[in-house]
KEFITI-88625 format. One line per field, with one value per residue (C-alpha): x, z, y; residue number from 1. Coordinates in nm, 3 decimals. Layout:
c1: [X ...];
c3: [Z ...];
c2: [Y ...];
resi: [NUM ...];
***
This chain:
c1: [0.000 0.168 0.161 0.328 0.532 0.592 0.913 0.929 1.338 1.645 1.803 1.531 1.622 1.936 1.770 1.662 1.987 2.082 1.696 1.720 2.033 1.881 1.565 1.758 1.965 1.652 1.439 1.388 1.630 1.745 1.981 2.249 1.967 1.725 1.925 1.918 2.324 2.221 1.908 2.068 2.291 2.019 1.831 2.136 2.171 1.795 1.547 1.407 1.069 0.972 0.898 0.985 0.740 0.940 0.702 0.847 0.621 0.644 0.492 0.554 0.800 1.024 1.073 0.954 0.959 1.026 0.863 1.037 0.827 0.828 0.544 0.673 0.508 0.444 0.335 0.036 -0.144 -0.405 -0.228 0.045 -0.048 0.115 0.210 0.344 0.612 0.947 1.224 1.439 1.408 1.510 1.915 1.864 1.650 1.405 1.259 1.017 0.998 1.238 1.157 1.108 0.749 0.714 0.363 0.232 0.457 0.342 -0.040 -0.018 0.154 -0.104 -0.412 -0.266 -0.178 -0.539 -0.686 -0.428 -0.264 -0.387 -0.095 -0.118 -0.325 -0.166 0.029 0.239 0.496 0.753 1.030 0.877 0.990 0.682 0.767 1.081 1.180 0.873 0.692 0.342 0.364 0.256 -0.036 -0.160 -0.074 -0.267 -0.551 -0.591 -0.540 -0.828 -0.636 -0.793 -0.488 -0.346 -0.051 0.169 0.498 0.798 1.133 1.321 1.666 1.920 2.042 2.360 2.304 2.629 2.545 2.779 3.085 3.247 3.269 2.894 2.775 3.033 2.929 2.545 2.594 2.543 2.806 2.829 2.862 3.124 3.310 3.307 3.449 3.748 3.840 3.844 4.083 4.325 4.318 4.395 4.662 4.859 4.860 4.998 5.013 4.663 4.557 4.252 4.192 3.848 3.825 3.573 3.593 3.374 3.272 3.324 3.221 3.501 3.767 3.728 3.594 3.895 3.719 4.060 3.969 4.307 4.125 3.784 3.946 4.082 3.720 3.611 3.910 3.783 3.468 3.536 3.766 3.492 3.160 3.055 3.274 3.060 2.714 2.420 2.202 2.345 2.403 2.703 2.961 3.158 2.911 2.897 2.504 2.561 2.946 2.931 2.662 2.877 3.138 2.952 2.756 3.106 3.230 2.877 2.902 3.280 3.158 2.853 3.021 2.851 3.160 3.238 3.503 3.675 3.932 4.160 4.498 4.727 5.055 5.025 4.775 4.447 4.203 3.840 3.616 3.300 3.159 2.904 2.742 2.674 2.508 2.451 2.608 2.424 2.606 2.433 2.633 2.616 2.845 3.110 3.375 3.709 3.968 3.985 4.292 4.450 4.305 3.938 4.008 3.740 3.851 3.492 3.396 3.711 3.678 3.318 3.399 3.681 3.433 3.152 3.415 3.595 3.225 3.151 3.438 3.416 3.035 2.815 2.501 2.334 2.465 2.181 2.360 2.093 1.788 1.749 1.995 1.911 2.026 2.354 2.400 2.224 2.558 2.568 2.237 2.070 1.727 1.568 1.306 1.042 0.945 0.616 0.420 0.129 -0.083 -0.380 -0.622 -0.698 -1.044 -1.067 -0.837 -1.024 -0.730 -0.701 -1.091 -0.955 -0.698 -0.860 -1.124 -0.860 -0.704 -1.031 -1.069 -0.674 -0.764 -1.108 -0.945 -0.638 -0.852 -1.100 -0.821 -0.687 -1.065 -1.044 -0.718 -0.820 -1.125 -0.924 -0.654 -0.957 -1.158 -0.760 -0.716 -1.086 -1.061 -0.691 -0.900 -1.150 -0.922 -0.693 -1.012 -1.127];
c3: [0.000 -0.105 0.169 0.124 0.360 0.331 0.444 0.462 0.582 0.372 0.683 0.680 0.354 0.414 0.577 0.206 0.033 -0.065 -0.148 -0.373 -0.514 -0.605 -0.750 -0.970 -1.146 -1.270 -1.342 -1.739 -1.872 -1.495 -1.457 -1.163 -1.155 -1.002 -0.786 -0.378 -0.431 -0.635 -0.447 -0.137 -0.309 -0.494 -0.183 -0.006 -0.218 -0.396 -0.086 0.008 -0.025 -0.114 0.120 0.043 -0.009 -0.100 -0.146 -0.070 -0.161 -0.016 -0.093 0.196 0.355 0.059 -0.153 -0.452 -0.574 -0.464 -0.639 -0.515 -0.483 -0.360 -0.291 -0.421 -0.471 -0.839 -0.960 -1.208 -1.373 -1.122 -0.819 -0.612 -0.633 -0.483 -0.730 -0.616 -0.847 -0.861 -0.749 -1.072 -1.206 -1.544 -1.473 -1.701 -1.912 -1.825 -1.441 -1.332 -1.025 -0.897 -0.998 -1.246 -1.254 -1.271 -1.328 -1.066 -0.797 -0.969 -0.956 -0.597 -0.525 -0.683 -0.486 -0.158 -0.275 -0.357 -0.045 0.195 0.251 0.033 0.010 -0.349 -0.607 -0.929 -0.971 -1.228 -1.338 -1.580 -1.803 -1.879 -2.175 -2.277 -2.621 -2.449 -2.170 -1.980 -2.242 -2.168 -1.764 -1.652 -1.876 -1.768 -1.385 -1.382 -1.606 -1.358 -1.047 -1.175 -1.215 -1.516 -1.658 -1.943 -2.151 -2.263 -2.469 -2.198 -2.411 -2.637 -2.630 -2.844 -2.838 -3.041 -3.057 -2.995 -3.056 -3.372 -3.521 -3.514 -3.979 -3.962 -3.732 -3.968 -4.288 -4.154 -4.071 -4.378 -4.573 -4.405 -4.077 -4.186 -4.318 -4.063 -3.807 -4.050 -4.122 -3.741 -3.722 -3.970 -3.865 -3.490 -3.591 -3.788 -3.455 -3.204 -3.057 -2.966 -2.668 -2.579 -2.164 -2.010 -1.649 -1.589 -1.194 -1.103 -0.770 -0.408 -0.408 -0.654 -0.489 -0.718 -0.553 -0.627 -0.754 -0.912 -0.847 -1.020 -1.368 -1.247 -1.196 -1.530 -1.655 -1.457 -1.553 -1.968 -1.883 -1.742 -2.047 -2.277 -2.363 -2.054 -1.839 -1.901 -1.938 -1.694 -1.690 -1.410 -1.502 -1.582 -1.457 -1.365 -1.252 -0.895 -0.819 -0.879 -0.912 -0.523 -0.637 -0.956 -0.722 -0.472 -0.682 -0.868 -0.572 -0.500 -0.883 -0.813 -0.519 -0.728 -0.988 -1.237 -1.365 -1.709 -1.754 -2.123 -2.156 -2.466 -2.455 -2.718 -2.706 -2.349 -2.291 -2.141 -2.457 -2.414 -2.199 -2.162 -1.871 -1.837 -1.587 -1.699 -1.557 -1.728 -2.051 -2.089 -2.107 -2.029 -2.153 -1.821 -1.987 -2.292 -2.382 -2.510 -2.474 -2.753 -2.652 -2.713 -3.080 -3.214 -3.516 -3.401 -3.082 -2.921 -3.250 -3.232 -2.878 -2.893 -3.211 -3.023 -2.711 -2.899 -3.074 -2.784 -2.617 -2.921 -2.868 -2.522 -2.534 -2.431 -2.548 -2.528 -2.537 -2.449 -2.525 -2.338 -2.369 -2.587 -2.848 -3.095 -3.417 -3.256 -3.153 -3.525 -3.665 -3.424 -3.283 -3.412 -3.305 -3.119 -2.833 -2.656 -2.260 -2.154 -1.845 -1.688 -1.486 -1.256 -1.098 -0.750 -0.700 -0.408 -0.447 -0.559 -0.709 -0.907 -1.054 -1.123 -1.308 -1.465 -1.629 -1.736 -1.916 -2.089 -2.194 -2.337 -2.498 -2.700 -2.767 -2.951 -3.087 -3.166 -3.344 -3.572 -3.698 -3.817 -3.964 -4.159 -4.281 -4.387 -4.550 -4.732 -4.815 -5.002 -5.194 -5.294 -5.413 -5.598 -5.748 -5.871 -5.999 -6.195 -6.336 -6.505];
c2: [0.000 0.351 0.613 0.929 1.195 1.515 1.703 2.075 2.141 2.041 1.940 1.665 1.529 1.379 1.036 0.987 1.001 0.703 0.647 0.929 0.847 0.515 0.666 0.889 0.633 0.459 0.770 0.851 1.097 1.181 1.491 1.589 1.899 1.600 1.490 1.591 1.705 1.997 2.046 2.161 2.379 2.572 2.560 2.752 3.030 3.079 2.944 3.311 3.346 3.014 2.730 2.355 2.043 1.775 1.441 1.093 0.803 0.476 0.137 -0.115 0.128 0.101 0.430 0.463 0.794 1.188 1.452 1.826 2.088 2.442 2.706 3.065 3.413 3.518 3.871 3.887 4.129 4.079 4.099 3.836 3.495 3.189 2.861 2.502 2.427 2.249 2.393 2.458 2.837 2.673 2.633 2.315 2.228 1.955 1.827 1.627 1.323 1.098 0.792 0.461 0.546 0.929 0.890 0.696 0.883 1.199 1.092 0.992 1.302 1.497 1.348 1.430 1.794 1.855 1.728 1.886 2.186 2.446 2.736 2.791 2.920 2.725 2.407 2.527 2.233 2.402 2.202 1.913 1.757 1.578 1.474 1.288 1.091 1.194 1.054 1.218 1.056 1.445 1.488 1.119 1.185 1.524 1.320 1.035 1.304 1.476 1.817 1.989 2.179 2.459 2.313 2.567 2.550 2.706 2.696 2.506 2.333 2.174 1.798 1.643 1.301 1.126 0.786 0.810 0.854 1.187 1.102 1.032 1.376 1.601 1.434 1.528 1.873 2.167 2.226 2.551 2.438 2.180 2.464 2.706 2.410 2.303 2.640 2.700 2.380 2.511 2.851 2.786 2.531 2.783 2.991 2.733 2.384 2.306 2.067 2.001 1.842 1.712 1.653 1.441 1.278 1.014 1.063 1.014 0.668 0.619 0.828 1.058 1.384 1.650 1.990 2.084 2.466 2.555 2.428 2.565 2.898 2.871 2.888 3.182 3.343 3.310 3.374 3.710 3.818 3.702 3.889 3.716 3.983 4.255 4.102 4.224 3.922 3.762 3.439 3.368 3.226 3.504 3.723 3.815 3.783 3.393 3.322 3.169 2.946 2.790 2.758 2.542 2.366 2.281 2.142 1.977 1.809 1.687 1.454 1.336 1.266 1.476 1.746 1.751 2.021 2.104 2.306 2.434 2.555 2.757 2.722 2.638 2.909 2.862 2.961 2.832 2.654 2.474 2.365 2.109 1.851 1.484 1.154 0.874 0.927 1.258 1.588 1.936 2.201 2.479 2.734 2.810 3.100 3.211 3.453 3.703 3.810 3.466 3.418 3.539 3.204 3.005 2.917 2.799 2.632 2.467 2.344 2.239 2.002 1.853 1.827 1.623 1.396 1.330 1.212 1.013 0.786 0.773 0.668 0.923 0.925 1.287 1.648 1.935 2.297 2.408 2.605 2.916 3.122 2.839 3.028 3.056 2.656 2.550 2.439 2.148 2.005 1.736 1.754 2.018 1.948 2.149 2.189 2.258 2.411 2.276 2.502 2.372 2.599 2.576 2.511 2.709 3.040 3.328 3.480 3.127 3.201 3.540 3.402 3.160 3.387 3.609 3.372 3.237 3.642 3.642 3.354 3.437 3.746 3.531 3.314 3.580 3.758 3.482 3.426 3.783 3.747 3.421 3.606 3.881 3.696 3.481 3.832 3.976 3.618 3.582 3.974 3.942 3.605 3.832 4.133 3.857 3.712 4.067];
resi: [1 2 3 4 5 6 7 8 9 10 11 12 13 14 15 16 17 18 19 20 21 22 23 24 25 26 27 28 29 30 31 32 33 34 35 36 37 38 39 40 41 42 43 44 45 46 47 48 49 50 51 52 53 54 55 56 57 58 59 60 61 62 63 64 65 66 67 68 69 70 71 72 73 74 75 76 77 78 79 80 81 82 83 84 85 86 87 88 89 90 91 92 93 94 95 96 97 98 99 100 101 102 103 104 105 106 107 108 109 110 111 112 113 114 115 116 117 118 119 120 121 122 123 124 125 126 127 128 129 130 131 132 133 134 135 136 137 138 139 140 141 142 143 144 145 146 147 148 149 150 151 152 153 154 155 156 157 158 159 160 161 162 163 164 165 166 167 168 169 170 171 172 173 174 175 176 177 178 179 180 181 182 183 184 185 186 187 188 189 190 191 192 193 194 195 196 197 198 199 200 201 202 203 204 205 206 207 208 209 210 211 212 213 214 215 216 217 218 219 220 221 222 223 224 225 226 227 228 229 230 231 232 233 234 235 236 237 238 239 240 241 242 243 244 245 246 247 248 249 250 251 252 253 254 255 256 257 258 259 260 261 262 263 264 265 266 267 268 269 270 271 272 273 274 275 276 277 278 279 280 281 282 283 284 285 286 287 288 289 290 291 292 293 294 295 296 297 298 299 300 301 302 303 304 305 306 307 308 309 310 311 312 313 314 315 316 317 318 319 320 321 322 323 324 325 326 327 328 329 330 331 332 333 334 335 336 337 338 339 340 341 342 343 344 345 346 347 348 349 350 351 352 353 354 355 356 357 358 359 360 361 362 363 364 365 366 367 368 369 370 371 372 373 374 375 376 377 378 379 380 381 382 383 384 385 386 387 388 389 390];
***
């Protein structure tokens, strides 16, 4: 029989580790973001102003699944309203539960959220990849939950599919694009010895827990002489609104086992990086950048090629460049896959009805809209029709 706890402090989490840890490793398309290491880091550094529901569900006292949640404050149009979400903010690019059956743990979870604690106004479940390795288990767990819901599309991300030979991927990319990287090749090579090194340790379980802050370092030290040194959006890696948080969850990653760190050198110089987590074969590019003052020949190109060949032959399966700036990865991915958001409203929350009927209004007036359009479009090609007829 499945019963289900709920746990509202970090600090109360770390019972479930190994539990989680577990869960993880069987859970479809399951990320280092998913897991509880990363969790308590994010939880460190972004936790004000929301309040954590995590989920554990149990069948005969064994775990089965986790789903994290969090309630937050979001500003509307219509005032502040609360939403249960997971706790993510979109640093990757997919979430969902922990665990080999997503949908039932999800399902479960769902029922007991609807019949206890009310603290939100929305369920609003963000980055799900429903198309992939959740594989439609929201939709059916808010279906069989009875949650009525809105699907919308959230963002979009890139994927290089490395289950090939580096010949094979090149060979498949536009003749552009297969241009742009040889050129980049040849042109670097004519400016100094090029080496390319990827530090990838496999854990504390292994022994293998050493941050290696000197090559980490090396990476912040790029990123601030790149365009990344003077950006504003706070972000990246170098930027001080969230350069603690890289650093921790860096050393967080190292004893999980989840760094994937590329670097290239000129002439013994450092020259570009890319920084990226992995489990399981899959690779999620975090962050990438050069030094213009060491060469501006296609240094980044240059290093990313070398990065998915090198995974190809060492038998990864997946690389996600992440989210957004698509026209700028569209030399490399292979396929590129949507997340979507999937927003319940609370029954009982006035500012949900509110909400709710707001949206129905945004929505005739949208669809109200593209009738007109259609008509209008119809009314110009039956009238050209006519004129060309005379």
């Amino acid at each position: 029989m499945l019963d289900i706890i709920e746990i509202n402090k970090i600090k109360d989490l770390e019972p479930f580790r190994d539990d989680w840890n577990r869960l993880l490793s069987v859970t479809p398309g399951g990320s280092f973001f998913q897991s509880l290491d990363w969790l308590e880091v994010y939880w460190q550094h972004f936790s004000e102003k929301q309040y954590l529901r995590i989920f554990v569900v149990r069948d005969a006292n064994e775990v089965t699944g986790i789903v994290p949640l969090c309630v937050r404050r979001m500003k509307t149009k219509l005032g502040s309203c609360s939403i249960l979400t997971y706790p993510f903010d979109d640093w990757g690019s997919f979430y969902g539960p922990v665990s080999a059956d997503p949908e039932t743990t999800l399902k479960e979870t769902l029922e007991l959220i609807q019949v206890s604690q009310q603290d939100w106004d929305l369920i609003d479940l963000r980055c799900v990849d429903a198309d992939g390795f959740d594989a439609g288990a929201t939709e059916r767990a808010l279906e069989l939950a009875d949650c009525s819901f809105k699907k919308f599309d959230w963002d979009q991300t890139a994927y290089v599919d490395l289950n090939q030979d580096w010949d094979t991927y090149l060979a498949g990319r536009s003749g552009k694009a297969r241009q742009t990287y040889l050129r980049a090749e040849k042109r670097v090579a004519k400016e100094g010895e090029i080496e390319f090194a990827r530090y990838r340790p496999r854990g504390e379980q292994f022994g293998e827990s050493d941050p290696r802050w000197d090559l980490y370092d090396i990476c912040e030290t790029i990123a601030q002489k790149s365009w990344q040194g003077s950006s504003t959006t706070g972000t990246t890696l170098s930027h001080e609104k969230v350069a603690q948080y890289f650093r921790d969850t860096h050393e967080s990653a190292a004893r999980f086992g989840a760094v994937d760190l590329n670097l290239l050198y000129l002439s013994g110089e450092p020259a570009a990086f890319n920084y990226n987590y992995v489990y399981q074969g899959r690779v999620f590019s975090l962050r990438m950048g050069f030094d213009p003052g060491v060469s501006n020949k296609g240094l980044g190109r240059l290093l990313m090629g070398r990065m998915i060949r090198n995974s190809m032959e060492t038998g990864d399966q997946l690389l996600d460049i992440g989210p957004g700036s698509l026209d700028a990865k569209k030399y490399w991915y292979t396929s590129v896959e949507t997340s979507y958001r999937y927003v319940h409203y609370s029954p009982v929350s006035k500012m949900a009805k509110a909400l709710q009927v707001s949206s129905r209004i945004a929505d005739w007036y949208r669809d109200r809209f593209m009738h007109d359009l259609e008509n209008e479009q119809q009314d110009s090609e039956h009238s050209q029709s006519s004129v060309s007829q005379h």
